[in-house]
C-alpha positions as CSV (number, residue, x, y, z in Angstrom):
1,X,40.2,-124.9,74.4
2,X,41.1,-127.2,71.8
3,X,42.8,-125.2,69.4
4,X,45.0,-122.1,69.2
5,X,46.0,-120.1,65.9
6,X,49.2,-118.8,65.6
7,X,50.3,-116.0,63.2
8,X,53.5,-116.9,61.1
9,X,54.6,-113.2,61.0
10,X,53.2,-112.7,64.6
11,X,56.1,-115.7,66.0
12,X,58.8,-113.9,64.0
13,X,57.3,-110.8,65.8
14,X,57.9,-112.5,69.3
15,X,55.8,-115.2,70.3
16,X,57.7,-117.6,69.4
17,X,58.9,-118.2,73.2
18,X,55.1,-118.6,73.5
19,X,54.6,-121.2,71.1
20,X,57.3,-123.8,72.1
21,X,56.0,-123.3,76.0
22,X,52.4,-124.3,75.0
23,X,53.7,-126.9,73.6
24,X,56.0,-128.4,75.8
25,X,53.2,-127.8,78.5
26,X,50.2,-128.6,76.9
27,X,50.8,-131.0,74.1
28,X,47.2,-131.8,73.9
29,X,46.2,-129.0,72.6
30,X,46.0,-128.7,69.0
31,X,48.5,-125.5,67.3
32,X,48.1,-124.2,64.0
33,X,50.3,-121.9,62.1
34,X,48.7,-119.4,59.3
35,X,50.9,-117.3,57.1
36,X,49.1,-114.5,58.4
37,X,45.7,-114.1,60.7
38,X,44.7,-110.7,59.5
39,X,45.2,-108.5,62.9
40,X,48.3,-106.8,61.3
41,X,48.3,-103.8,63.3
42,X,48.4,-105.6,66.9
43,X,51.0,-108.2,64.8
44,X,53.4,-105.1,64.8
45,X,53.0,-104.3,68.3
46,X,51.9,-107.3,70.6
47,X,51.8,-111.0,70.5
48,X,48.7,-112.7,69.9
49,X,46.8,-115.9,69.3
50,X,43.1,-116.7,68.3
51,X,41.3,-119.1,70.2
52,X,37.9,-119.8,69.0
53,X,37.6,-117.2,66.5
54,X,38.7,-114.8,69.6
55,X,41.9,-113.1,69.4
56,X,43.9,-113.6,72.4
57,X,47.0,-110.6,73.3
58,X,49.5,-109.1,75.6
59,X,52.1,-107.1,75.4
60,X,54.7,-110.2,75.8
61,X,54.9,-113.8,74.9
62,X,54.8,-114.5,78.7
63,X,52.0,-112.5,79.8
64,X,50.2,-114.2,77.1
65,X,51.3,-117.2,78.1
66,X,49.6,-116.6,81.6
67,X,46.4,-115.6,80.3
68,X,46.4,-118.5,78.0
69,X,47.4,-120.8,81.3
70,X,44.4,-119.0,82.9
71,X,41.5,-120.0,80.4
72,X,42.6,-123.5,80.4
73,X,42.2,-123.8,84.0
């Protein structure tokens, strides 16, 4: 994993929490922030990421901060 997507509207929505942890943890990986990653529906109701091209949720910034933690390794 070298990269994760972030939706702007999706942090506002609550994963922010998750953003700053992945980068305090794992500076190394790359983060980029897109007005908006086109998964509005689950943007409403979960947090999510896209790693490549593969959208990433759960139903909290910290259990999708585990699941994150856990394709890393």
């Amino acid at each position: 994993m070298k990269k994760i997507k972030y939706c702007k509207r999706n942090l506002k929505n609550g994963s922010k929490p998750l953003y700053k942890a992945m980068k305090e943890k794992f500076p190394e990986i790359k983060r980029k922030k897109s007005d908006c990653l086109g998964s509005c529906k689950m943007c409403k109701s979960e947090c999510f990421v896209v790693v490549k091209s593969k959208v990433i949720s759960a139903s909290s910034p910290e259990l999708l901060y585990k699941r994150l933690k856990k394709m890393i390794g």
